[in-house]
Structure formats: C-alpha cells, structure tokens
matplotlib code that plots the C-alpha trace (Angstrom):
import matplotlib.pyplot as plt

x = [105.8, 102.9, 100.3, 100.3, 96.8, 95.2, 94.0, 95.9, 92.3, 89.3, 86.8, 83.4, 85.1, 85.9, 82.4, 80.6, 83.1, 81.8, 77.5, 78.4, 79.8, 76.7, 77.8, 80.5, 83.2, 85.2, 85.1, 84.8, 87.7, 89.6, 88.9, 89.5, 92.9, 94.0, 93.5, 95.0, 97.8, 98.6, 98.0, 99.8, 102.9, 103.1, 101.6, 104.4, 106.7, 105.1, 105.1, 108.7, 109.7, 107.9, 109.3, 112.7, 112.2, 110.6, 107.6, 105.2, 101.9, 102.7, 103.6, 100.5, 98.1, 99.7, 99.6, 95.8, 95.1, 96.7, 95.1, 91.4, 92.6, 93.8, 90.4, 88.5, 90.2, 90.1, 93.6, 93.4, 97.4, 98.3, 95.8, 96.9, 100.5, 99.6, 97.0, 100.1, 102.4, 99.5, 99.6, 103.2, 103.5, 100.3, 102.3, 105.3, 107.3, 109.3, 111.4, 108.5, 106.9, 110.4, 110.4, 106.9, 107.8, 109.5, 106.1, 103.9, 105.8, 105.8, 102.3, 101.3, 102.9, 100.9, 97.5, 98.6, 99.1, 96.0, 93.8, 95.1, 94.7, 90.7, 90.5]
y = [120.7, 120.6, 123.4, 125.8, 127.0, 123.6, 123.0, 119.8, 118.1, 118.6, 119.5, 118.2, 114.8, 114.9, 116.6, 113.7, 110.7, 112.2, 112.4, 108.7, 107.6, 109.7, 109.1, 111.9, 109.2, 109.7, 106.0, 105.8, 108.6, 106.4, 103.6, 105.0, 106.6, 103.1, 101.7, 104.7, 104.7, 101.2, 100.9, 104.0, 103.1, 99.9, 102.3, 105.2, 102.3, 100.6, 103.5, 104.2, 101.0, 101.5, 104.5, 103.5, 100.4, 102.8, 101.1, 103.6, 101.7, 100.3, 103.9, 105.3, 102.6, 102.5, 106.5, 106.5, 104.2, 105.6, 108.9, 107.5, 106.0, 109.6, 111.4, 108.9, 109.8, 113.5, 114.3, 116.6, 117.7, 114.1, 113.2, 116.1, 115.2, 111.8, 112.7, 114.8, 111.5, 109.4, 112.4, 112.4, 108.5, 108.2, 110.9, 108.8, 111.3, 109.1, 112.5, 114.7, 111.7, 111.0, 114.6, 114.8, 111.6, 113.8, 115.6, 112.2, 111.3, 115.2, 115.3, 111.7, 113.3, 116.1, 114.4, 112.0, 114.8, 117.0, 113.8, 113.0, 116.2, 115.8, 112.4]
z = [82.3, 84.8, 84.1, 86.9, 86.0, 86.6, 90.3, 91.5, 92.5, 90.7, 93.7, 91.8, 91.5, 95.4, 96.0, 93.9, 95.9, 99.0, 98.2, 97.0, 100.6, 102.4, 105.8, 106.1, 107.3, 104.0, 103.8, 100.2, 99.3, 101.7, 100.0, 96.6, 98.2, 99.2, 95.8, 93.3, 96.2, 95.9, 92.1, 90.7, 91.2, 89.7, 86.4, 86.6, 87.0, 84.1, 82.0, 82.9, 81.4, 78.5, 77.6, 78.2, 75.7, 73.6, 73.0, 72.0, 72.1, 75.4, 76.6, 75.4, 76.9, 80.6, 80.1, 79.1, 82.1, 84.3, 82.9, 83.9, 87.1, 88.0, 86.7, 88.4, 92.2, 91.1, 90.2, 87.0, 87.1, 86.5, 84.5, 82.4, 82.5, 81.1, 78.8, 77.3, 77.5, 76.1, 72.7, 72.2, 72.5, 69.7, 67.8, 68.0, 69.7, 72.2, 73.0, 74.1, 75.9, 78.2, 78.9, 80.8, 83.2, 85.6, 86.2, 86.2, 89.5, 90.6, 90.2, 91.7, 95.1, 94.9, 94.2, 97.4, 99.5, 98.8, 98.9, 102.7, 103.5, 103.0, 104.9]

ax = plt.figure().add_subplot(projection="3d")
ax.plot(x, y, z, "-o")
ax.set_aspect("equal")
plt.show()
C-alpha cells in the first residue's frame, strides 16, 4: 500500500534538475522525463516477471534499480513502493513482494503525471 503521507515528487530533486539545466527551458527534466518514461516500463515489466517466476534475487535487483532510477527523476512514492518490494524480496517474502506490484504501476502513473505537469 502506497503511503499517503509521502508527497508523490520530492520537490528538492526537481528543484536541483532544474539549477542543473539553468536556462529555465525544462530541457533537462524533459530529457530525464523521456528517459525514466521510456525505461520504466521495461523495469515494472521486468520485475513483474520476476516475481511471477519467483525469483527473489532477480526481484530484488530490478526493484532496487528501478528504485534509484525513480529517486533520481524525483519520484519518492515509487521509489518507496519498490524499496518495500526490494525488502520483502531480500527477506524472501515472495507473498508480501506480489502484494506491492499493484502500487509500483499506481505510482509510476502518478510520478508521470505530476512530472508533465511541471514541463
């Protein structure tokens, strides 16, 4: 379950991505939009398959990846939601780890929408 008390962006993350592109186009966050946009995916999906072959260590690494992808963009829910995953998978709880993929997807929306919202 997604924590409700975590904002879905983490605004010193989007603050720092736009002093880094200095011109006030956004072109950076764009950039980095493009890439977690076209990247993600392929990770969820990844991790999807993981789980349902219930490999563990696989679930945990494509979790914890796509945990610093998500940190790196900004998006703390998912990161959150997959740092959870990446726990349970390490604790060899296949169960728990199955239970939070709804929320990896749920969340992944989310972070999309706030982030075109700023471009």
């Amino acid at each position: 379950m997604m924590d409700a008390h975590i904002p879905v962006l983490d605004e010193e993350t989007i603050s720092g991505i736009r002093e880094l592109d200095g011109d006030g186009e956004s072109e950076l966050l764009r950039t980095l939009l493009n890439m977690f946009t076209s990247d993600t995916p392929l990770r969820i999906e990844a991790l999807q398959k993981a789980i349902d072959n219930k490999d563990l260590a696989e679930s945990a690494g494509v979790a914890h990846s796509l945990r610093s992808g998500s940190l790196g963009i900004g998006a703390q829910v998912l990161a959150s939601v997959c740092a959870g995953i990446e726990l349970h998978a390490r604790q060899d709880n296949l169960a728990a780890a199955a239970a939070l993929l709804p929320d990896v997807s749920a969340a992944y929306k989310e972070a999309c929408s706030q982030l075109l919202s700023l471009l």
